[in-house]
Residue frames as a rotation matrix with the C-alpha (Angstrom) as fourth column:
UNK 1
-0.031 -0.827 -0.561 -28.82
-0.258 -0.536 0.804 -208.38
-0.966 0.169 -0.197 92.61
UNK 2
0.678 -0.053 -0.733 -28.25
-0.709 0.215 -0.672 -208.03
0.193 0.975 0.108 88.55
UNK 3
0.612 -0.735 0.290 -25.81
0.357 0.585 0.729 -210.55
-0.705 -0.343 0.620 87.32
UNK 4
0.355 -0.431 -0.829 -22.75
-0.708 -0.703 0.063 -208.89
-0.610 0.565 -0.555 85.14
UNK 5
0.886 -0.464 -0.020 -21.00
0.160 0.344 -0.925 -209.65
0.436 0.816 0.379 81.90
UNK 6
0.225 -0.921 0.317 -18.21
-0.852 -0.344 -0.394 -209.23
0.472 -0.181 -0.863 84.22
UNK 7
-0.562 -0.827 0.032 -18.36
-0.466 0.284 -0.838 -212.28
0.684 -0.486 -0.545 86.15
UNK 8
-0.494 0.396 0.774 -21.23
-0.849 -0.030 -0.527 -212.49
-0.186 -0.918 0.351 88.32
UNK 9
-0.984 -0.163 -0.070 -23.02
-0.174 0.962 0.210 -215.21
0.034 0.219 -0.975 88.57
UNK 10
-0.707 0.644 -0.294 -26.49
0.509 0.174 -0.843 -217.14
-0.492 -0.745 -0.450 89.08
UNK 11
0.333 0.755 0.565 -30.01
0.726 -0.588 0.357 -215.49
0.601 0.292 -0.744 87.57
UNK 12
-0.915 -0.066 0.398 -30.40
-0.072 -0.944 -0.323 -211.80
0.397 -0.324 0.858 87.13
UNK 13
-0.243 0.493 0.835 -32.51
-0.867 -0.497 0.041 -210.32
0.435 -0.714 0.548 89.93
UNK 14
-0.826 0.023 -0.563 -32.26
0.075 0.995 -0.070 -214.19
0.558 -0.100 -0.824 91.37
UNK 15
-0.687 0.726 -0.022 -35.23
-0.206 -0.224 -0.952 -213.00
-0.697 -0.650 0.304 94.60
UNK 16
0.033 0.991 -0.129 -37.72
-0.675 -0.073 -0.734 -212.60
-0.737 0.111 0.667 91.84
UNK 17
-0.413 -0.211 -0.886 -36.54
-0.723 0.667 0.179 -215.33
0.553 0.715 -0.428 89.71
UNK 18
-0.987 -0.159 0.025 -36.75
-0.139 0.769 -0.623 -217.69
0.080 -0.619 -0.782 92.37
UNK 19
-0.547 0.835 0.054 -40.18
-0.415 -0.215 -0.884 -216.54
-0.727 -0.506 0.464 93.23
UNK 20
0.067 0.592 -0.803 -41.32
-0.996 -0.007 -0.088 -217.06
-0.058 0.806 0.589 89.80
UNK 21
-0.597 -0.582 -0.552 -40.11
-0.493 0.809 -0.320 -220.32
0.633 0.082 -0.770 89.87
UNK 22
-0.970 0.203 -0.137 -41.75
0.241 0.694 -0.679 -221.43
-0.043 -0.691 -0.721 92.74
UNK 23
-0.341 0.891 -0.300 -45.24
-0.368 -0.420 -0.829 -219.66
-0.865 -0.172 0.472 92.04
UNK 24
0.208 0.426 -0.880 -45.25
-0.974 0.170 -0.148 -221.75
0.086 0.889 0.451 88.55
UNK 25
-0.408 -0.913 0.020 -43.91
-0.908 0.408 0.098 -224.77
-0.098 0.022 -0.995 89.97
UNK 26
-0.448 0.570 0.689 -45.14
0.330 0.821 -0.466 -228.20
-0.831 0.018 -0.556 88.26
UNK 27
0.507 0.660 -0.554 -46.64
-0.372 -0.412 -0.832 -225.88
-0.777 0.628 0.036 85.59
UNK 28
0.250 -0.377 0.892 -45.92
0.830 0.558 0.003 -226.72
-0.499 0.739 0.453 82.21
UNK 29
-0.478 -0.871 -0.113 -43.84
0.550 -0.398 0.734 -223.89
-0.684 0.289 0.670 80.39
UNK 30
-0.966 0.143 0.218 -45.49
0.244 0.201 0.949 -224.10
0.092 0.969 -0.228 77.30
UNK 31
0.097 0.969 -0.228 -48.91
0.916 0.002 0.402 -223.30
0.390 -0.248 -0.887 79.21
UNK 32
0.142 -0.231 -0.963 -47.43
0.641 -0.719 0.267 -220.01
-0.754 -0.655 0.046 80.92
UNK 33
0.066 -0.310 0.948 -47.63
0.741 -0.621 -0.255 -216.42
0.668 0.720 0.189 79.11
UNK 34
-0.269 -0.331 -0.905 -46.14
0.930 -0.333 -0.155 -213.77
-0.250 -0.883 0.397 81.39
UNK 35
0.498 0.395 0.772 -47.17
0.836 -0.454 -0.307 -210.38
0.229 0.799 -0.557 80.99
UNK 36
-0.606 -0.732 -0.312 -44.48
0.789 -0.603 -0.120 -207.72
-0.100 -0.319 0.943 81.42
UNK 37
0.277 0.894 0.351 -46.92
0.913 -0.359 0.193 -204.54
0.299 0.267 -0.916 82.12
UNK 38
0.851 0.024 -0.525 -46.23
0.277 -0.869 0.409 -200.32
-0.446 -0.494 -0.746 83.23
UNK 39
-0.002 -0.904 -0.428 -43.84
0.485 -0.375 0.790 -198.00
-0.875 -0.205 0.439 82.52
UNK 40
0.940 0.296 -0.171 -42.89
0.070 -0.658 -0.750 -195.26
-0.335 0.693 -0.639 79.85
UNK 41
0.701 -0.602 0.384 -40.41
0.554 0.120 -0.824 -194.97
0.450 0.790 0.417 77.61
UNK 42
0.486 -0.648 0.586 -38.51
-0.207 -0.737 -0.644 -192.06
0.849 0.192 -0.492 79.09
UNK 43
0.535 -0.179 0.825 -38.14
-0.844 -0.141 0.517 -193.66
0.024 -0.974 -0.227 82.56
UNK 44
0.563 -0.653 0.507 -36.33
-0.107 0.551 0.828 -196.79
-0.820 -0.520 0.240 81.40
UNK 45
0.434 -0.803 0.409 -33.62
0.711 0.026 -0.703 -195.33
0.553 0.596 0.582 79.62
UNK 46
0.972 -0.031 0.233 -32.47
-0.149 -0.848 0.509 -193.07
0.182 -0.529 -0.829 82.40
UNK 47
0.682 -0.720 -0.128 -29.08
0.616 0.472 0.631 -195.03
-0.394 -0.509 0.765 82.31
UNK 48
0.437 -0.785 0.440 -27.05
0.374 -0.286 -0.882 -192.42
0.818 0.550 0.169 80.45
UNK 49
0.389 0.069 0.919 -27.42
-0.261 -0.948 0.182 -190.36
0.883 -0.311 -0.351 83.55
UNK 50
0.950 0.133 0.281 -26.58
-0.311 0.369 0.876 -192.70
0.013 -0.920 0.392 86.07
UNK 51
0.716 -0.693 0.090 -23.80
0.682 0.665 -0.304 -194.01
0.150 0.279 0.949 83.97
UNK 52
-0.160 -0.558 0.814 -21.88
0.086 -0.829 -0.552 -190.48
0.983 -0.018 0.181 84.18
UNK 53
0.616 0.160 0.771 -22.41
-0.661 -0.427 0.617 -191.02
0.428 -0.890 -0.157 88.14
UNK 54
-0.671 -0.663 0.332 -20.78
-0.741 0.591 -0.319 -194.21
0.015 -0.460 -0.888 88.47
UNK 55
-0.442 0.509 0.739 -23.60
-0.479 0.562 -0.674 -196.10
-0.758 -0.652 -0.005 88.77
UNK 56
0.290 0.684 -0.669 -26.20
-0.904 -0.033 -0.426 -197.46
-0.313 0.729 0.609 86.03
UNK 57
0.671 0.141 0.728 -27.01
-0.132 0.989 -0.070 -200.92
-0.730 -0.049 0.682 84.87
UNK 58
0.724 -0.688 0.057 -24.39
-0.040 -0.124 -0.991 -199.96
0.689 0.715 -0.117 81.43
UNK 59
0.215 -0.965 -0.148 -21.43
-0.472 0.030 -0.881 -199.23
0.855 0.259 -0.450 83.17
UNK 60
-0.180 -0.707 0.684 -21.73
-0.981 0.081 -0.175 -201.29
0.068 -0.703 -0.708 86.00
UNK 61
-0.290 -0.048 0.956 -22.83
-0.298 0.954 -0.042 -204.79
-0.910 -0.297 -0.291 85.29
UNK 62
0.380 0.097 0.920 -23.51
0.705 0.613 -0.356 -205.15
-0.599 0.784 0.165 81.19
UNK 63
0.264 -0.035 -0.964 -21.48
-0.258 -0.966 -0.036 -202.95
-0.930 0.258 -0.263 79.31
UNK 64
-0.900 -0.337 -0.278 -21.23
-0.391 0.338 0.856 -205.30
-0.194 0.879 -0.435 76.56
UNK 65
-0.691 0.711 0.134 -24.80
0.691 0.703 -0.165 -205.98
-0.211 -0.022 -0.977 76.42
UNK 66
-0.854 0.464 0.235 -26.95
-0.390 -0.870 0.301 -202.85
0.344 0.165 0.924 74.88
UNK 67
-0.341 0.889 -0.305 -30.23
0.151 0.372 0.916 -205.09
0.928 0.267 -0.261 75.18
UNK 68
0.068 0.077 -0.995 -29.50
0.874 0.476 0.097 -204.99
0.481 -0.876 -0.035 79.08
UNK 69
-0.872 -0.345 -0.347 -29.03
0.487 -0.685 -0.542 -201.33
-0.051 -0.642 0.765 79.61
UNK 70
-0.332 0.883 0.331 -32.79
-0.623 -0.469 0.626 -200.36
0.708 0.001 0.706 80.30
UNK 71
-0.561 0.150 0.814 -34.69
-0.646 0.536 -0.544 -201.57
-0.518 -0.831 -0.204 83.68
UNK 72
0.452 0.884 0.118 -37.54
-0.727 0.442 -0.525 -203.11
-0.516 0.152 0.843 80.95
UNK 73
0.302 -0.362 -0.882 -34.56
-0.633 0.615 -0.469 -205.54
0.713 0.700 -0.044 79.20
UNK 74
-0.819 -0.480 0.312 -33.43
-0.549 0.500 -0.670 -206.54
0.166 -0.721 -0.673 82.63
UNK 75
-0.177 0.793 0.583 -36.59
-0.858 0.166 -0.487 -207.56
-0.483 -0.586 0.651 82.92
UNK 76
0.581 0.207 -0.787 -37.41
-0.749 0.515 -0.417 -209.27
0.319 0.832 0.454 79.79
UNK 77
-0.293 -0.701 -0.650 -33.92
-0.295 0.713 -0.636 -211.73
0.909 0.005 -0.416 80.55
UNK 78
-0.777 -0.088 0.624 -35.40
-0.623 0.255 -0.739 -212.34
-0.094 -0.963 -0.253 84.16
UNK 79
0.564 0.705 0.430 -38.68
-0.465 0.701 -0.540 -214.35
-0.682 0.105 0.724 83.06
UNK 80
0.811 -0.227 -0.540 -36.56
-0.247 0.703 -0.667 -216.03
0.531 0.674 0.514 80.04
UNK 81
-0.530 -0.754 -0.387 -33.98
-0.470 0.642 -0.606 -217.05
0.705 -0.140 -0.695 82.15
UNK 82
-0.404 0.474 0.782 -36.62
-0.804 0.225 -0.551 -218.10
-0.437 -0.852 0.290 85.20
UNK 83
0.186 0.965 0.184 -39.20
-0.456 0.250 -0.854 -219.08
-0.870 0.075 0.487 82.98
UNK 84
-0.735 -0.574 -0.362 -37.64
-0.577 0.247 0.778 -220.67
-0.357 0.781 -0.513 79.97
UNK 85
-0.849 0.507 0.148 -40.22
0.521 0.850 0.079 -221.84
-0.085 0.144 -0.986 77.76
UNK 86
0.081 0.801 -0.594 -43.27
0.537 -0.537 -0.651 -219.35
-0.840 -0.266 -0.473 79.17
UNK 87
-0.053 -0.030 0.998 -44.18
0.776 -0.630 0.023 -216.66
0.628 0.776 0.057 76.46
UNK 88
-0.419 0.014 -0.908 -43.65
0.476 -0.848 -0.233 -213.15
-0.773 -0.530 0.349 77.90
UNK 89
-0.189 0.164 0.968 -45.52
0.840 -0.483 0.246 -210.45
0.508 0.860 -0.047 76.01
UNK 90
-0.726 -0.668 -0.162 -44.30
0.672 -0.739 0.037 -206.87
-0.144 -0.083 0.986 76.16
UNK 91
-0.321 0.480 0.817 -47.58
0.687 -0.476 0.549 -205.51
0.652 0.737 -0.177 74.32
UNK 92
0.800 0.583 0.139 -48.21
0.240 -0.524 0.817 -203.48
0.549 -0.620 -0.560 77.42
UNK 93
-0.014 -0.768 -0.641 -44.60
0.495 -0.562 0.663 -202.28
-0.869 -0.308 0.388 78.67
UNK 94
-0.432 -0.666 -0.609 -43.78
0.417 -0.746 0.520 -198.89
-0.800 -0.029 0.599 78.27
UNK 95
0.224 0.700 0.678 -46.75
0.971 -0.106 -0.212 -198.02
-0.077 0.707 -0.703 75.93
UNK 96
0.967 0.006 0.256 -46.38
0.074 -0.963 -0.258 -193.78
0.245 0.268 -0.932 76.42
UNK 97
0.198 -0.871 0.451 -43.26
0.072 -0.446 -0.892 -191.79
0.978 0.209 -0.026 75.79
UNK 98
0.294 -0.345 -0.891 -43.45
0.938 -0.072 0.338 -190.01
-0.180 -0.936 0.302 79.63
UNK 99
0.686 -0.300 0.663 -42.20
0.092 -0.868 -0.488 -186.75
0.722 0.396 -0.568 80.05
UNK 100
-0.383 -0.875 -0.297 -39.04
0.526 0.058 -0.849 -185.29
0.760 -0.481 0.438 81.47
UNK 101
-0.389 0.229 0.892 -39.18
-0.860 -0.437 -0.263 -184.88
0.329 -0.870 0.367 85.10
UNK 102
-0.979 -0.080 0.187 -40.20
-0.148 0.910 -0.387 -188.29
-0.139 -0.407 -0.903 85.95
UNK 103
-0.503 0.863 0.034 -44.30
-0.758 -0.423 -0.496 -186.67
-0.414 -0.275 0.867 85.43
């Protein structure tokens, strides 16, 4: 589960937090560079659309948080809060635009 600016609690997406956690455990931080990798621009910003359903990471668990309304920011805050310390590099998320239709 995400965790909201409303309240919730605990690491966002806590399953793969944990995991990370234990699959680096004993490692030194400072030795760890994660690489956040896939995806296209047009698929993770799809939250306007979800948000006008009820649903979407904006209006239902960070609506005070722009950085957090895309699946590739939720990410980003899940290895820096897991991994605190680790470098994460982005240079390979969401490299092509995508087209509409999900193609």
């Amino acid at each position: 589960h995400a965790r909201s600016d409303r309240g919730g609690g605990g690491m966002i997406l806590e399953d793969v937090s944990r995991a990370m956690q234990d699959a680096f455990r004993g490692v030194d931080p400072s030795e760890i560079t994660i690489r956040l990798v896939g995806g296209h621009k047009k698929s993770d910003l799809d939250l306007q659309d979800l948000a006008q359903k009820g649903g979407g990471l904006k209006s239902r668990f960070f609506p005070h948080e722009p950085s957090m309304w895309s699946f590739s920011g939720v990410m980003r805050r899940c290895v820096a809060e897991a991994m605190p310390g680790a470098a994460i590099d982005t240079s390979l998320l969401n490299r092509f635009d995508g087209v509409e239709g999900g193609g």
